[in-house]
C-alpha positions in Angstrom: 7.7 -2.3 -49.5 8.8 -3.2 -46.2 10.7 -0.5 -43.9 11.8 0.9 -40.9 9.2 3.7 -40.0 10.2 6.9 -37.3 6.6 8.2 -36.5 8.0 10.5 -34.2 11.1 11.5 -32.2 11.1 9.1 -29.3 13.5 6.2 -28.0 15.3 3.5 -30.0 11.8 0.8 -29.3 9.2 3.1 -30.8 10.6 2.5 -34.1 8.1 0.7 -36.4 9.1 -1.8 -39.0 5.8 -1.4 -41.7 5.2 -1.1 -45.0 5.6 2.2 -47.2 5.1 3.1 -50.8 7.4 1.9 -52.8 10.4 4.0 -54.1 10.2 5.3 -57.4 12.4 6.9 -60.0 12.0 10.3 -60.6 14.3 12.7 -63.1 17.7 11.9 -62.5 17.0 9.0 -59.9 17.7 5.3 -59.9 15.5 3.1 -57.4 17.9 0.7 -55.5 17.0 -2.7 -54.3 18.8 -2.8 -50.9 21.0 -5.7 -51.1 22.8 -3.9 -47.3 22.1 -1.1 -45.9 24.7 0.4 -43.2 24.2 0.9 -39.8 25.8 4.3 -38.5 25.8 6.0 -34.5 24.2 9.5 -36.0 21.2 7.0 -37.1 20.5 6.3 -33.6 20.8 9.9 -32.6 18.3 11.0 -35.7 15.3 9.3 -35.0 15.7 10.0 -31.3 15.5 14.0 -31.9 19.7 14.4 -31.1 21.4 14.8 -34.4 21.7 18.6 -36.6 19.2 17.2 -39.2 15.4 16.9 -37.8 12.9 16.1 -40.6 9.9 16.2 -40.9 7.7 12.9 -40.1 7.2 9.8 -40.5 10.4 9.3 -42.0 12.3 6.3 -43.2 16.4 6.5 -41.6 19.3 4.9 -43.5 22.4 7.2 -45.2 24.2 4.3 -47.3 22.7 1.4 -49.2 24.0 -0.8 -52.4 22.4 -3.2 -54.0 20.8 -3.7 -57.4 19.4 -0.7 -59.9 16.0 -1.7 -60.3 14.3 1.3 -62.7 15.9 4.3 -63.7 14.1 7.8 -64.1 14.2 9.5 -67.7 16.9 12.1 -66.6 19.5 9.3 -66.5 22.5 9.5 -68.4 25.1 6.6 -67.1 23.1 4.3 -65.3 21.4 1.0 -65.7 18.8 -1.5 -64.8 20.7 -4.5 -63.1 24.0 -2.2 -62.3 25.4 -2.8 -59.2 25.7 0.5 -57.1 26.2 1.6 -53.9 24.8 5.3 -52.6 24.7 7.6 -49.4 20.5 9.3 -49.0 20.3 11.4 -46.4 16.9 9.1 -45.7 15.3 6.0 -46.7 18.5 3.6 -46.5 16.3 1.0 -43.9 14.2 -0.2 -46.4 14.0 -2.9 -49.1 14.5 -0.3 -52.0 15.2 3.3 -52.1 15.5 6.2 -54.9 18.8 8.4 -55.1 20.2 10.7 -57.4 22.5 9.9 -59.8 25.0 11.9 -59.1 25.6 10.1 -55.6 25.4 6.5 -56.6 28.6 4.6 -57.5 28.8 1.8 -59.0 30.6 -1.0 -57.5 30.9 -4.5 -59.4 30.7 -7.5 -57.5 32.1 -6.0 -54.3 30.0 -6.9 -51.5 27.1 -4.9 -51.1 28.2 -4.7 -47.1 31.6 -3.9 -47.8 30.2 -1.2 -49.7 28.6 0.5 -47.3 31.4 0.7 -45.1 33.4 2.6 -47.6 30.6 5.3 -48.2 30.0 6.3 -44.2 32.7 4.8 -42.1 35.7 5.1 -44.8 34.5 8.1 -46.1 34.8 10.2 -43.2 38.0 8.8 -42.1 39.7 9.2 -45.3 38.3 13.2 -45.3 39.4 13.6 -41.8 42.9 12.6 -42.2 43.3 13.9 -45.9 41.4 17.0 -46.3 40.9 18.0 -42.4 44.3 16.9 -40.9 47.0 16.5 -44.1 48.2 13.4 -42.6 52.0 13.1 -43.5 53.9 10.4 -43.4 56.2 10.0 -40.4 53.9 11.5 -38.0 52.1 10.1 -35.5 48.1 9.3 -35.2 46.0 8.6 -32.1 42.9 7.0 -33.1 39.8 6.6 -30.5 37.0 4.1 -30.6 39.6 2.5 -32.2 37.3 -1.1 -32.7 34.1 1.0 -34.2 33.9 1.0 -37.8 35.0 4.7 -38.3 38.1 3.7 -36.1 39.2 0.6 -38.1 39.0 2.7 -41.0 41.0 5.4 -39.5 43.4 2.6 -38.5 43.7 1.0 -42.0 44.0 4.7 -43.8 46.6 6.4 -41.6 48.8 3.7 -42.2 48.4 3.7 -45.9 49.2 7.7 -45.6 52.6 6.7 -43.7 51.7 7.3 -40.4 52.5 5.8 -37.0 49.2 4.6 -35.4 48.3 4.3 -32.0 44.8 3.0 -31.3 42.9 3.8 -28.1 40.1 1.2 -27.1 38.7 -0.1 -24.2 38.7 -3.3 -23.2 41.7 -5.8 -24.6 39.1 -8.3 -27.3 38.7 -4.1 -29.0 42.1 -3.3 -28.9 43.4 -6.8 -30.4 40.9 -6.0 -33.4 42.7 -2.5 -33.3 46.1 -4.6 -33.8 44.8 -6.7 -36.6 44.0 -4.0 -38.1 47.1 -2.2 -38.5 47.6 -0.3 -35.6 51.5 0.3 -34.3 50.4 0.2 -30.5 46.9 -0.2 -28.8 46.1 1.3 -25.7 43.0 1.6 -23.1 42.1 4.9 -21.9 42.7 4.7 -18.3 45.7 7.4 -17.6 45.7 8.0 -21.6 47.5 11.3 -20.7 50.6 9.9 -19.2 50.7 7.1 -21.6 50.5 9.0 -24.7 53.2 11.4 -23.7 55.3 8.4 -22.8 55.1 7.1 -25.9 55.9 10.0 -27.9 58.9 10.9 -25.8 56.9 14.1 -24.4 57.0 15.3 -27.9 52.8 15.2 -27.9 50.7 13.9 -30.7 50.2 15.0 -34.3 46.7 13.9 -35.3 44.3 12.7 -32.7 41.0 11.5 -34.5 38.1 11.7 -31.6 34.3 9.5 -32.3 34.1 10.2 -28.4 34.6 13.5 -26.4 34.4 13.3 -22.7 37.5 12.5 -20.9 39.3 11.4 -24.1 39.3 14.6 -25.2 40.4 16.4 -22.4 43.3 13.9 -22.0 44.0 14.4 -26.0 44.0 18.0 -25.7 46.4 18.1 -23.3 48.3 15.7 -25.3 49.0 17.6 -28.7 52.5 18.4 -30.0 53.2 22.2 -31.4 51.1 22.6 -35.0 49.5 19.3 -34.0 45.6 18.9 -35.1 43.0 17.6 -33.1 40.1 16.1 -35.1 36.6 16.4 -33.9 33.8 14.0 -35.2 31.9 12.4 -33.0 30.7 12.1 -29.2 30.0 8.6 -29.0 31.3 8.6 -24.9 28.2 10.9 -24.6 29.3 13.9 -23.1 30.7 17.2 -25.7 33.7 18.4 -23.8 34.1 22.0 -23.1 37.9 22.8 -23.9 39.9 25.8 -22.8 40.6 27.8 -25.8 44.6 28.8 -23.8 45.6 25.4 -24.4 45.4 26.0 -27.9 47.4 29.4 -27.6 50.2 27.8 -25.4 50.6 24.7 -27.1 50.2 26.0 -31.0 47.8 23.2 -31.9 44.3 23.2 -34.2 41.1 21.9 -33.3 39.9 20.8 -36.8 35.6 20.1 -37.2 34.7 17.2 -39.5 31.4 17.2 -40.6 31.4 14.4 -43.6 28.4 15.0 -44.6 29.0 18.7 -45.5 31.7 17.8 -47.2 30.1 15.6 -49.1 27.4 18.3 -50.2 29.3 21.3 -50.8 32.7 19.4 -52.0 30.9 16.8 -54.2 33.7 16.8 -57.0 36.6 16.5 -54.1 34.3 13.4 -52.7 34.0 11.9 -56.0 37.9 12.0 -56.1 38.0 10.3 -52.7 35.4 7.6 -53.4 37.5 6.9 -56.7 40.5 6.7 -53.8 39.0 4.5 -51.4 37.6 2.3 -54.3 41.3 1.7 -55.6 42.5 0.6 -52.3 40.0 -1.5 -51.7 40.2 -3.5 -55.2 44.2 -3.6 -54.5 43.9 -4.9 -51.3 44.8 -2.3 -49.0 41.9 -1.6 -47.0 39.2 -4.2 -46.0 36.3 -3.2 -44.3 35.5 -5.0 -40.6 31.9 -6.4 -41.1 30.8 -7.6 -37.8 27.1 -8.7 -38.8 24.5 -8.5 -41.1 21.2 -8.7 -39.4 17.6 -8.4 -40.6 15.7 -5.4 -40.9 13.2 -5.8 -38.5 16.0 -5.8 -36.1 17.3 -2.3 -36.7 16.0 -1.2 -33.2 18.2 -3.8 -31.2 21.0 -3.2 -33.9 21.2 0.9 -33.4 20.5 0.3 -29.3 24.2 -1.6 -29.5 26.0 0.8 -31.6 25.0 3.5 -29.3 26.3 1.8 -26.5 29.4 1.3 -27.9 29.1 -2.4 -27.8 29.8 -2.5 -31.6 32.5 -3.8 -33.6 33.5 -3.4 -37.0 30.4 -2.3 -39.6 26.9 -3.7 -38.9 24.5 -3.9 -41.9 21.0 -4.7 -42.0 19.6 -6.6 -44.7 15.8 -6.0 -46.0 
């Protein structure tokens, strides 16, 4: 089967698009063929070398797929050949088919197999950020930033549906009008962010601030926080991990909150499967509706992840084998 090969840690061009053995179904496994398979920034960073998990090579990237169950191993209980599913693998997503356990596939109908992805990755760690990490409550106000990115939208589209006053943070005024479309109260660029965002909470400071991109944002955030506020760190998209001056924290009575979504996912799987089931019902009601900004072929995955790590994405970008 065709695939998208890392042969070693190196840049974004070095990656290989070859053939590998094809998946099979082993024990409690299905084998998948990929109708989508998401795009996400920590794929980027993993077959350059950057990102916590290094394994071993030559390796196959991807975390979230759906498509069609193709064979089923003999361990399978609920599962069947021609289902429908959807599933995050910690490898092997950027390929035509790929195997996954049971017990981290979902099905999912006719929803679109992009859409799909988006509400594993992107919706998925939004939703744990704000539910689990930050107990968004109504009334209270959220700063998202990378507002436009796909993790941003979903933060956008979720908060709201918790009862919370958004403000979006993007930068350039095409990113924050998607932020606005979205859902999003107010949308804002980053330059004095500060100033602005104490201006627009009456001094008060801000209750949730979900940050995809450290640097500067995060300094001006941290300085931004109301008393028992919660400052959520997931990402450093804007390339540089602040270093934050733990007084701040002691004068101003805030939290600085980790979220690692993949953690979650493996030591909380029950809690997860209680969030998918979540995300699932909004989406089938209407409520959120995942951004897909383009579906592009496989082969192109090297051009696809060097745009996403520049930021220059929009919305959830799938590949399709």
């Amino acid at each position: 089967m065709k695939a998208i090969i890392c042969n070693d840690f190196a840049p974004l061009d070095q990656l290989v698009y070859g053939d590998v053995p094809d998946a099979q179904a082993k024990g409690d496994q299905v084998v998948i063929r990929i109708e989508a398979a998401g795009v996400n920034y920590p794929d980027g960073l993993l077959v350059q070398g950057l990102y916590q998990m290094r394994p071993d090579h030559p390796f196959v990237p991807g975390m979230e797929a759906a498509g069609v169950v193709e064979s089923i191993g003999p361990d399978v209980k609920r599962l069947k050949v021609g289902d429908r599913v959807a599933t995050i693998c910690s490898l092997g997503g950027y390929a035509e088919k790929v195997a996954a356990s049971e017990k981290l596939v979902i099905p999912i109908g006719d929803m679109d197999a992009a859409e799909a992805c988006a509400l594993l990755v992107a919706f998925g760690t939004s939703h744990h950020a704000l539910k689990q990490r930050a107990q968004l409550k109504p009334g209270e106000t959220l700063v998202v930033l990378g507002a436009a990115g796909a993790t941003g939208v979903a933060a956008i589209q979720i908060g709201k549906i918790m009862g919370a006053r958004v403000i979006a943070v993007a930068s350039s005024d095409e990113k924050r009008a998607i932020a606005l479309e979205n859902g999003a109260d107010e949308a804002i660029g980053y330059d004095n962010l500060k100033d602005q965002l104490k201006e627009m909470t009456g001094g008060k400071g801000v209750d949730v601030v979900y940050d995809v991109v450290g640097g500067a944002a995060f300094d001006a955030c941290s300085r931004s926080m109301a008393r028992n506020g919660r400052l959520l760190i997931i990402g450093f998209a804007g390339g540089e991990i602040p270093k934050f001056p733990v007084n701040l924290a002691l004068v101003k009575e805030f939290s600085l909150v980790g979220v690692f979504w993949g953690n979650f996912t493996r030591f909380e799987p029950e809690v997860y499967a209680d969030n998918m089931r979540e995300l699932l019902g909004w989406h089938k009601a209407g409520q959120v509706r995942p951004m897909i900004e383009g579906r592009y072929p496989l082969a192109q995955a090297a051009e696809v992840l060097t745009r996403v790590l520049g930021r220059g994405a929009v919305g959830k970008i799938v590949l399709i084998p």
